[in-house]
KOLZA-509786 format. One record per residue (C-alpha): x, y, z. Coordinates in steps of 0.25 Angstrom, whole numbers, plus 2048, in hexadecimal, padded with zeros to 3 digits. Layout:
BEGIN
XYZ;...
This chain:
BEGIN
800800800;80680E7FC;805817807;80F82180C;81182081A;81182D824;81982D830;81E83883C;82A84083C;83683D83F;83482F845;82D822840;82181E844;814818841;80681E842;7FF81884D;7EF81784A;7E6815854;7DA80C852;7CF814855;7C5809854;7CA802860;7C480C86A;7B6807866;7B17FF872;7A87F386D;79A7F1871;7957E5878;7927DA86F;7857D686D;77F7CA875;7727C886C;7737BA864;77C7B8858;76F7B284E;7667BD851;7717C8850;7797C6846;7717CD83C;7727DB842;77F7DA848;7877DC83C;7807EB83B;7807ED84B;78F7E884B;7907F3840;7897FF847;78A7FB855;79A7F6856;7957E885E;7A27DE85E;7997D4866;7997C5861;78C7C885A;7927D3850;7947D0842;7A17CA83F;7AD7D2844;7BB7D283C;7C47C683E;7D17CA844;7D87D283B;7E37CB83B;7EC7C4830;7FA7BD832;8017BF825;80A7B2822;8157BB81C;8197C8824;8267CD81F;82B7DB823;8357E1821;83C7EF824;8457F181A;8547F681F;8517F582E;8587F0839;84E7EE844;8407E9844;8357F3840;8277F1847;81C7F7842;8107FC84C;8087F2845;8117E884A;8197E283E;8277E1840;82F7E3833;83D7DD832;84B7E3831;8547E2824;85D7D9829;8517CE82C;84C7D0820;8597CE818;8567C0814;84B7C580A;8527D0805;85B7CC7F9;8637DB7F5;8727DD7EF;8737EC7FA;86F7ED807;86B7FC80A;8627FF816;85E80D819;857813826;85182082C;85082183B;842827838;83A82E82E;82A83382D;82482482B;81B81C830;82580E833;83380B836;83480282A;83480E823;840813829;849809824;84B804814;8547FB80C;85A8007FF;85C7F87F3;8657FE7E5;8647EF7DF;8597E57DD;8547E07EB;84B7D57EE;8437D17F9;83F7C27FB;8357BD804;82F7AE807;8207AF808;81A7A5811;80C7A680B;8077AB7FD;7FB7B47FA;7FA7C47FC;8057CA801;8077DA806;8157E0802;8177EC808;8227F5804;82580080E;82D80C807;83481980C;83C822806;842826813;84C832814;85B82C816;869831813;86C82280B;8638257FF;85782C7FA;84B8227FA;84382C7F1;84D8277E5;8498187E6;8428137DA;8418037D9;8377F97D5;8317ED7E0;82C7E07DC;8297D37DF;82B7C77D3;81F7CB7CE;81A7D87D1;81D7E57D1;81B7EE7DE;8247FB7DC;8297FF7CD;8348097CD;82F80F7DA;83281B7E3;82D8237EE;82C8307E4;8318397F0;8278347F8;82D835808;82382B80F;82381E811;819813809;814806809;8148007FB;8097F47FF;8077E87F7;7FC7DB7F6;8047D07EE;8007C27EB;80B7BC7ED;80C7AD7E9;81A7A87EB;8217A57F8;82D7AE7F5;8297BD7F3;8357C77EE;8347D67EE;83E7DD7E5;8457EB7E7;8487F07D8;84F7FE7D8;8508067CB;85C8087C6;8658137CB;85D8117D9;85880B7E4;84D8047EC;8468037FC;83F7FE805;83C800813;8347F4815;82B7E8810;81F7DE815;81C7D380D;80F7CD816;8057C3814;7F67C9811;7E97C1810;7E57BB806;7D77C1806;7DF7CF804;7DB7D07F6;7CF7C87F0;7D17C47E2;7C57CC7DC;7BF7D77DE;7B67E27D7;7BD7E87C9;7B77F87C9;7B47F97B9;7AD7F27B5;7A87EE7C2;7AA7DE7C3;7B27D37CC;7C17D57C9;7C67C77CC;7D67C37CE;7DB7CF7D7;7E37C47DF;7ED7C47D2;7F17D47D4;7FA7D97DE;7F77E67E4;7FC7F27EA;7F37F97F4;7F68077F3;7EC80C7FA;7E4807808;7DB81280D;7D181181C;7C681B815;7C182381F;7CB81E82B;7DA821830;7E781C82C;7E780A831;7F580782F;7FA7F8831;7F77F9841;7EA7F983A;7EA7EE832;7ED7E0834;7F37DE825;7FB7EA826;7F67F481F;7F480381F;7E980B81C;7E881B818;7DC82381C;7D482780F;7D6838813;7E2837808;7DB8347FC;7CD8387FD;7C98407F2;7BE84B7FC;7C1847808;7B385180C;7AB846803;7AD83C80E;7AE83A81D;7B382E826;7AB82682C;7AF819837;7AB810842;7B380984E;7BA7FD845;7B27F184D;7A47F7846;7AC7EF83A;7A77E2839;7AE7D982E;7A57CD829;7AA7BF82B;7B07BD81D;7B57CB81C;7C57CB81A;7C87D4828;7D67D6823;7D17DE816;7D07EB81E;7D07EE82D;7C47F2835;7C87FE836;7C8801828;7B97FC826;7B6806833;7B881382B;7B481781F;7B1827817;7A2829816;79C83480C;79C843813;79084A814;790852808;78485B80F;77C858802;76D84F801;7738447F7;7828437F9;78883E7ED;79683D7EB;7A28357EB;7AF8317F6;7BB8327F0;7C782B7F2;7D582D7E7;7E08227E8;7EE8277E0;7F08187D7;7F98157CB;7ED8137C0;7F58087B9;7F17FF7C3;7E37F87C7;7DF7F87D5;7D67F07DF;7CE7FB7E9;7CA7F47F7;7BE7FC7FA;7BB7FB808;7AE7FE80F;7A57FD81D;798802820;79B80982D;790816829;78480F828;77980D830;772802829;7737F881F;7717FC812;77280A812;77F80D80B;78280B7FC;78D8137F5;7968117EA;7A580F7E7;7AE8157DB;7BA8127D7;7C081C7CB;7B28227CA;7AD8157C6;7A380C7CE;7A98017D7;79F7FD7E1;7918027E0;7858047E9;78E7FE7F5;7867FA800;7907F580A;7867EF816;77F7E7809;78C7E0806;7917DE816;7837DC81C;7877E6825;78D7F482A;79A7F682F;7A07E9827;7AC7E981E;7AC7EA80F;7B67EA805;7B67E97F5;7C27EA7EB;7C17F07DF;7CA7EF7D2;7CD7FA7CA;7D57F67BF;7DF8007B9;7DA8037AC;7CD80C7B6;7DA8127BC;7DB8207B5;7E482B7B9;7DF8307C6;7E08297D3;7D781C7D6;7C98247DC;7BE81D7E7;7B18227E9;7A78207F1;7978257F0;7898247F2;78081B7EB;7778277E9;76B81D7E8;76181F7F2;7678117FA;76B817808;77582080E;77C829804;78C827807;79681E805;7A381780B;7B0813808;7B880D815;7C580880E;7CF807801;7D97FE7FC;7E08017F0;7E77F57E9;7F07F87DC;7F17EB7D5;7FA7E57CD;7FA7E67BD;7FC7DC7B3;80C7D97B4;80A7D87C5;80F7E77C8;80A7F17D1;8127FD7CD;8157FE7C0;8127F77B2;81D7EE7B2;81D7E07BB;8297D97C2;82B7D47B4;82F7E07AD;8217DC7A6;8197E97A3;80A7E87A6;8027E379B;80B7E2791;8087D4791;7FB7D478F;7FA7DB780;7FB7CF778;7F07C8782;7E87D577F;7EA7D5771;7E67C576F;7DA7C7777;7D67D376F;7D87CB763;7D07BF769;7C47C976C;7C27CF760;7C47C1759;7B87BE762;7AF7CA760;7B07C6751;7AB7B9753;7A07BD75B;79B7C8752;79D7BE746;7937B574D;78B7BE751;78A7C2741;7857B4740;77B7B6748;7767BF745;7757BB737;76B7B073E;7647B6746;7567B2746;74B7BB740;7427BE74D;74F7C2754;74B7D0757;73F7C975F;7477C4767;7487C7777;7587CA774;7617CB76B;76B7C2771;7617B7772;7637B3763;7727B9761;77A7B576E;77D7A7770;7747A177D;77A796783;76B791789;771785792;77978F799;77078E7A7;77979A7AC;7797A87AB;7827B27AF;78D7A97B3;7997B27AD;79B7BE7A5;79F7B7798;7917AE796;7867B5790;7807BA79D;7817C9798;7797C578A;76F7BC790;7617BC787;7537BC78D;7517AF786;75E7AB78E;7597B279C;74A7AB79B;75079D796;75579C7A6;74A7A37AB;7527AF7AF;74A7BA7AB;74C7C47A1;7587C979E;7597D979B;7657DF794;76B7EA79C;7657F4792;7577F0795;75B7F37A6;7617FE7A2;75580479B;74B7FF7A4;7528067B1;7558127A9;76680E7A9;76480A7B6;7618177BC;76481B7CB;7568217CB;7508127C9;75680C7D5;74D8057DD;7567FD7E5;7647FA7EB;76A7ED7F0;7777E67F0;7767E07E0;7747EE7DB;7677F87D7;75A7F77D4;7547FE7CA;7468017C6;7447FD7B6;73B7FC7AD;7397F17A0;7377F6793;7297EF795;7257F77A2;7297EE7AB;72F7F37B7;73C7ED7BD;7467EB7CA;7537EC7C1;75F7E97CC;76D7EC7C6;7797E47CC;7857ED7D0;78F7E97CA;7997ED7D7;78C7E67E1;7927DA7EA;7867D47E4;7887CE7D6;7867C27CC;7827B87D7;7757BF7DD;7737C57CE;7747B57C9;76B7B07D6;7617BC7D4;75F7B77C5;75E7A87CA;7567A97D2;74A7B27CE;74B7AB7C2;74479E7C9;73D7A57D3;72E7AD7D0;7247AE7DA;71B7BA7DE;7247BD7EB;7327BF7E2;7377C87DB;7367C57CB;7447C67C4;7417CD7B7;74D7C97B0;75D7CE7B1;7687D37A9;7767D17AB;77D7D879D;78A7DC79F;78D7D77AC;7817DF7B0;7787D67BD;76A7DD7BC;75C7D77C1;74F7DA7BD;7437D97C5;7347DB7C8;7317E97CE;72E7EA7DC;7277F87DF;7257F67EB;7347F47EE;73B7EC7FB;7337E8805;73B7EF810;73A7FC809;7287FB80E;72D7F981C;738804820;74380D81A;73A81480E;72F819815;72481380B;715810811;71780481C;7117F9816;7057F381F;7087E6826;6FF7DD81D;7097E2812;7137DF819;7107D081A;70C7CF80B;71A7D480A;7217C8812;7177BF80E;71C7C27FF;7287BF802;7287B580A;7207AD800;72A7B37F5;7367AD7FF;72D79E800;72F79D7F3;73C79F7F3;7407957FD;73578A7F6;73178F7EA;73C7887E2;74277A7E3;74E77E7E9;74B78A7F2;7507997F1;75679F7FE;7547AF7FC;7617B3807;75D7C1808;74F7C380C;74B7D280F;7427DC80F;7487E2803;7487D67FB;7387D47FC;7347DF7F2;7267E47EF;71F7E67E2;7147F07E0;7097E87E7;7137E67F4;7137D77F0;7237D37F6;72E7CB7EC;73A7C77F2;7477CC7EB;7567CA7E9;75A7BC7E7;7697C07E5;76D7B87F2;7627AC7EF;7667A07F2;7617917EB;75D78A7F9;76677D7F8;75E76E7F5;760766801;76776D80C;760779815;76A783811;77478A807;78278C810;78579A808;78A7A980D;7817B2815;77C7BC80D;76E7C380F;76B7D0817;76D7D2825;7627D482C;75C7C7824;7657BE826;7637B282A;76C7B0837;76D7A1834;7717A3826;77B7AE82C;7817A4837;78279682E;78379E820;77779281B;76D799814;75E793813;751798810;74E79881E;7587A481F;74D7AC815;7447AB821;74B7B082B;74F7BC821;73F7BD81F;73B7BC82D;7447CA82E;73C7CE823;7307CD82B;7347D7835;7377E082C;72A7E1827;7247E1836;72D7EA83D;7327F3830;7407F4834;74E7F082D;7507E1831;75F7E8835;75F7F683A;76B7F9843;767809846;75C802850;7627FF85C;7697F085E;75D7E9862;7587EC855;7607EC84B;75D7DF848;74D7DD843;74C7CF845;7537CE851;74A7DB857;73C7D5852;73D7C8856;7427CE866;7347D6865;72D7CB85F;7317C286B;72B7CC876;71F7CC86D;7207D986B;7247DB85B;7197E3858;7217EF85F;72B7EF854;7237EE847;7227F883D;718804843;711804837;70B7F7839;7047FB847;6F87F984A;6F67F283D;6FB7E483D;6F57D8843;6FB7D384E;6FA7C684B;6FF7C783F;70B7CE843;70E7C184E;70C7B8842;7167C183A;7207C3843;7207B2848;7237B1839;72F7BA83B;7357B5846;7357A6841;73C7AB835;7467B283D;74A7A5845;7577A2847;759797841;755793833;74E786837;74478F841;740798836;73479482D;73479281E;72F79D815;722796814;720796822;7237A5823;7197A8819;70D7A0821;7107A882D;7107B7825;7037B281D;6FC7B0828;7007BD82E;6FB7C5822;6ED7BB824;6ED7C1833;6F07CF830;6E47CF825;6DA7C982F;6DF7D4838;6DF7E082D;6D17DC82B;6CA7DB838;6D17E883B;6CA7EC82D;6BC7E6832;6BE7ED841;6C07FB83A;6B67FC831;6AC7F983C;6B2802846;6B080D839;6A3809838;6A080A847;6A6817847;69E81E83B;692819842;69581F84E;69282E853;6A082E85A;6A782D84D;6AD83A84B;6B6838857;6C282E854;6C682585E;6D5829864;6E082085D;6E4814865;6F2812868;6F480885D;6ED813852;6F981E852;70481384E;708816840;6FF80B835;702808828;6FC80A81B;6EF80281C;6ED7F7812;6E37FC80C;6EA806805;6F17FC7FD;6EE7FA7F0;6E37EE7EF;6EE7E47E8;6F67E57F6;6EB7E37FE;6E37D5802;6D77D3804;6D37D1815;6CB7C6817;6C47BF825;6CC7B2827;6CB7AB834;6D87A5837;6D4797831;6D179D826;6DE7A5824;6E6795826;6DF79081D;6E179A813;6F079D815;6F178E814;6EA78E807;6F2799803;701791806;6FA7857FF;6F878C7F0;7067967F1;
């Protein structure tokens, strides 16, 4: 890593940064049962700073024993010990790796730095070569300390000379260009032979230095091999065959974390050097054991205290904020680069709430990000590396942005808590320079390839436009009746059964005839989506989520369409897209949504569906303000999808498990009538076992804390994600909400406490009061409790469910009615009486808040009440179950 080091006057010393974190007591632990908690701990664990035994997972130990430790202070005579604790060796116990034909050591008794091994250096005017046995192959730092300290020997500031290893390239013709402070030059290499050499190459007519080296062991997970290419936007695989500098390491938001720090290390600079306005943003952090690291998370990737800070958008004093965080990096634009992104929500409040964008070079690398979608939770580690090859490079320095979504989807602001800059090496294994350890200049190999594959492909296109020729000479006469003009002129390979399974098989140029053969739909070209969502405009947006927008479309023949267009840069990608297709293609029932068709030209992943006016299900019951929808519309609501879900888990031979049950996944068309929604993480239920052993994934709040502690999914873990479902319509609340105090951050946990005392009926939404019947409120709220039981084998099946919510809309009718029959006597009593000009005082139940009346529905939304004895009601609700 390039970084100059700063030091005192006059005598050596190192900084000594105090963790400001560590002054942060820790609450107690809480004592409440690990199955019930676990869903709202990671959010309380976030705001609340708990480090109990029932938190979210905290960080392993972040440690890591490097197999090779070698360090060296080059030209010393006594032990150097750094305040982190490394001890580098003197020159003469080092000797045995060294192989030079002089021997000049040079020293300062001190100097403005931040080390003494920067106060001594070894001098070579000849080729010098230092060999060392590695113990373990794999990623390897190499660390070059330099400083061109002031001596009365020679002037450090006329070295030039060349390092390398055998095969690449580290420094080329090198010098400190009268710089006076002393740097690290910090390499990741992958090294794969036991004997690692580093050579010393002065050009001629001078010399070359160095005060010291570290060749240490790094993990293997250091540097994944694939990562996010920026333009176009797509998986860059192969990134473990580069070698890298990291140039730059920056705590955004934070102080100075030097090695003391950092348990591989490492130094990182605060961001206030190379922020572009440093007005347009302000730092933000929390105590470092808020920062929960998931189980699978690589601890060692960054330190908590990185993940605690972070700059957030200033207040810009305007209504709708809109502008950019800058960040300029200096970088050789010859070069490709890998950008680690680092980010924690540690500003929000909720879930859900924060979507921003990420640029690099102006262009888009990660868009509508919402952290806590990918995490499932606040306050929990992030990173993502992006490549940015060189030809995006241009003349100016390499730019990071951040900004608002600008969508209408939350909070307006956007965070950045840490970056990595990585140059990578080029095409002949260099990393300063064109030409590798070879003398081989970069790319000078690769013309004639060039040339011969330019050849090959215009041979090709030839061909293929000769056939097409053909082709079109027999084309058959009725071919501009044809559904597409592919259908006739591209070749379909009909016994292909898959679709979509690589970019080189015709899954861009797929034919209607092709789409309806498997019973996938239609298949819309991009220009058809384009048209019918007016190019996809921002004004059309009817929904966000975690595969990308939604936007309002219409077909050319008046249809009106959900048109949801994957982002390219989403964590969700060709997987959900491929299980969305799959399984809406074998699925139609009344209480589903109905896939229209799809279209996945050009890499492009969109869906189409039936419109849903009416929108989620959880937008009728709080955060948008529209009229509170009655409680017999509230169980028509579950009871839709409840019987959409039955036939989920029943309605096919094998079974459908949903995985991620929720309010906004029940939608409403324009007569209130509830599909169920977003089969990205559907799951084919497994043909003679009672479960499928697969990763958690789901929403907290839903999940299922079986499924979460056993990671076996079945569809009994839909019912317990439906049972929370079920409060939500009763209480109209968020089944997480950590702004309520701890008791209740947790819905399920909180109702089923009142529903214990048998007093639920003082949580439930205002709006229902005085409005739903008891009875079938106690029917409705058993059914929720039995799906929330603890264990899978206690809950009951979806059918079940469906009995009990039936017979609670049957109950609540009854009881709507007599209330009906009761009032319109009372009226009638009252006109007849001389004492009718003088109301009656409200009752006490009377001034609590009423819903809209279910009158005032449109007829199609309401049913017909009629006088069932409870015999009567059975038999019927048994005839009922009989004929679905």
């Amino acid at each position: 890593m390039e970084i100059e080091k700063n030091g005192n006057n006059h005598r050596p010393r190192i900084a000594n940064y105090l963790d400001y974190f560590s002054s942060i007591p820790s609450p107690q632990a809480s004592q409440r049962d690990m199955a019930t908690l676990f869903l709202a701990v990671p959010l309380l664990s976030a705001l609340l700073g708990s480090t109990g035994a029932a938190a979210a997972n905290p960080a392993p130990a972040n440690k890591f024993s490097p197999k090779d430790n070698i360090l060296i202070d080059c030209g010393a005579n006594t032990l150097a010990t750094l305040p982190d604790g490394r001890i580098f060796k003197t020159d003469p116990n080092s000797a045995g790796y060294l192989e030079a034909k002089d021997n000049i050591q040079i020293s300062v008794p001190n100097a403005d730095v931040p080390s003494p091994i920067y106060l001594t250096a070894r001098v070579f005017v000849a080729e010098a070569k230092y060999s060392f046995h590695l113990s373990t192959a794999g990623w390897h730092w190499v660390r070059l300390h330099l400083f061109p300290m002031n001596n009365t020997r020679l002037n450090l500031q006329n070295a030039m000379f060349t390092v390398t290893t055998s095969d690449v390239v580290l420094l080329h013709r090198f010098s400190v260009n009268n710089s006076t402070r002393a740097m690290v030059k910090e390499y990741l290499l992958n090294l794969t032979d036991p004997q690692f050499m580093l050579k010393f190459s002065p050009v001629k007519k001078s010399f070359a230095f160095i005060n010291a080296i570290e060749v240490v062991s790094a993990p293997d997970y250091i540097i994944s091999d694939s990562g996010t290419a920026l333009s176009p936007v797509a998986e860059f695989k192969g990134l473990s065959g580069y070698n890298y500098q990291f140039l730059y390491r920056i705590n955004v938001g934070g102080p100075i974390l030097t090695s003391q720090n950092d348990s591989l290390g490492r130094n990182w600079d605060s961001d206030g050097s190379y922020i572009k306005q440093k007005d347009s943003g302000k730092s933000v952090s929390v105590p470092s054991k808020v920062i929960k690291y998931p189980e699978d998370f690589p601890t060692l990737i960054a330190s908590a205290a990185v993940y605690a800070s972070a700059v957030e958008m200033a207040n810009s004093n305007v209504q709708q904020p809109n502008f950019n965080i800058t960040w300029d990096f200096d970088v050789d634009t010859n070069f490709g680069y890998v950008v680690r992104l680092h980010f924690c929500d540690i500003i929000s409040k909720t879930l859900n709430d924060l979507y921003f964008n990420v640029y690099i070079n102006g262009k888009m690398a990660i868009s509508g990000l919402d952290l806590s979608s990918l995490t499932n939770g606040l306050a929990v580690p992030y990173y993502k590396d992006m490549v940015v090859n060189s030809t995006l490079m241009s003349n100016g320095p390499l730019s990071i942005q951040i900004g608002p979504m600008n969508q209408d989807t939350g909070t307006v602001n956007a965070i950045l808590n840490g970056v990595e800059v990585m140059k990578m090496s080029n095409s002949v294994n260099s990393l300063d320079g064109e030409f590798g350890a070879n003398g081989q200049k970069a790319n000078s190999s690769n013309r004639k390839t060039v040339a011969a594959v330019g050849f090959a492909m215009m041979f090709g296109a030839f061909l293929g436009l000769g056939a097409m020729v053909i082709k079109w000479q027999k084309r058959p006469q009725d071919w501009q009746k044809r559904n597409s003009f592919s259908s006739w002129l591209l070749p379909l390979h009909a016994g292909d059964t898959s679709f979509m399974t690589s970019k080189n098989s015709m899954g861009s140029h797929k034919s209607n005839f092709y789409s309806s053969t498997f019973g996938l739909g239609r298949y819309f070209l991009f220009a058809e989506l384009q048209e019918a969502s007016k190019n996809f405009d921002p004004n059309s947006i009817i929904g966000v989520g975690g595969f990308g927008n939604v936007y309002l479309g219409e077909l050319d023949d008046g249809t009106k369409v959900a048109i949801k267009r994957g982002n390219p840069q989403s964590e969700q990608g060709i997987t959900e897209f491929q299980t969305e297709i799959q399984m809406l293609s074998k699925l139609r029932h009344r209480h589903l949504v109905s896939l229209i068709g799809y279209c996945d030209e050009n890499s492009e992943m969109i869906l189409v569906y039936e419109y849903m006016l009416n929108g989620p299900f959880r937008d009728h019951l709080y955060g948008k303000k529209l009229p509170a929808l009655s409680w017999k519309q509230r169980l028509e609501i579950c009871i839709g999808a409840a019987r959409g879900l039955h036939y989920l888990h029943t309605g096919t031979a094998q079974g459908i498990i949903h995985r991620d049950v929720k309010t906004t996944n029940i939608l409403l068309d324009d007569n209130f009538v509830a599909k169920v929604s977003d089969f990205g993480l559907s799951k084919d239920a497994p043909i003679g076992q009672g479960h499928v052993s697969t990763a958690v994934k789901g929403s907290f709040g839903y999940l299922d804390p079986e499924y979460f502690r056993r990671q076996q999914l079945t569809d009994k873990s839909d019912v317990y994600s439906f049972g929370v479902v079920l409060l939500e319509a009763l209480c109209a609340r968020p089944a997480l909400d950590p702004v309520l105090p701890r008791e209740q951050v947790n819905l399920a946990e909180w109702a089923m406490q009142w529903k214990r005392k048998g007093l639920l009926e003082k949580i439930i939404d205002p709006h229902l009061s005085g409005t739903i019947n008891p009875e079938s409120m106690k029917k409705f709220a058993e059914a929720a409790e039995k799906c929330l039981a603890d264990h899978g084998v206690d809950r009951p099946t979806m059918g079940d469910v469906l009995w009990n919510l039936e017979y609670a809309l049957q109950l609540q009718e009854a009881f709507s009615q007599g209330k009906a029959e009761d009032d319109s006597k009372s009226s009638a009593a009252i006109t007849g009486s001389p004492a009718a000009a003088t109301p009656p005082a409200p009752s006490r139940a009377d001034s609590r808040p009423v819903s809209q009346a279910e009158d005032s529905r449109s007829p199609a939304h309401v049913h017909a009440g009629e006088d069932h004895s409870g015999t009567d009601m059975f038999q019927q609700f048994a005839h009922q179950l009989n004929g679905r």
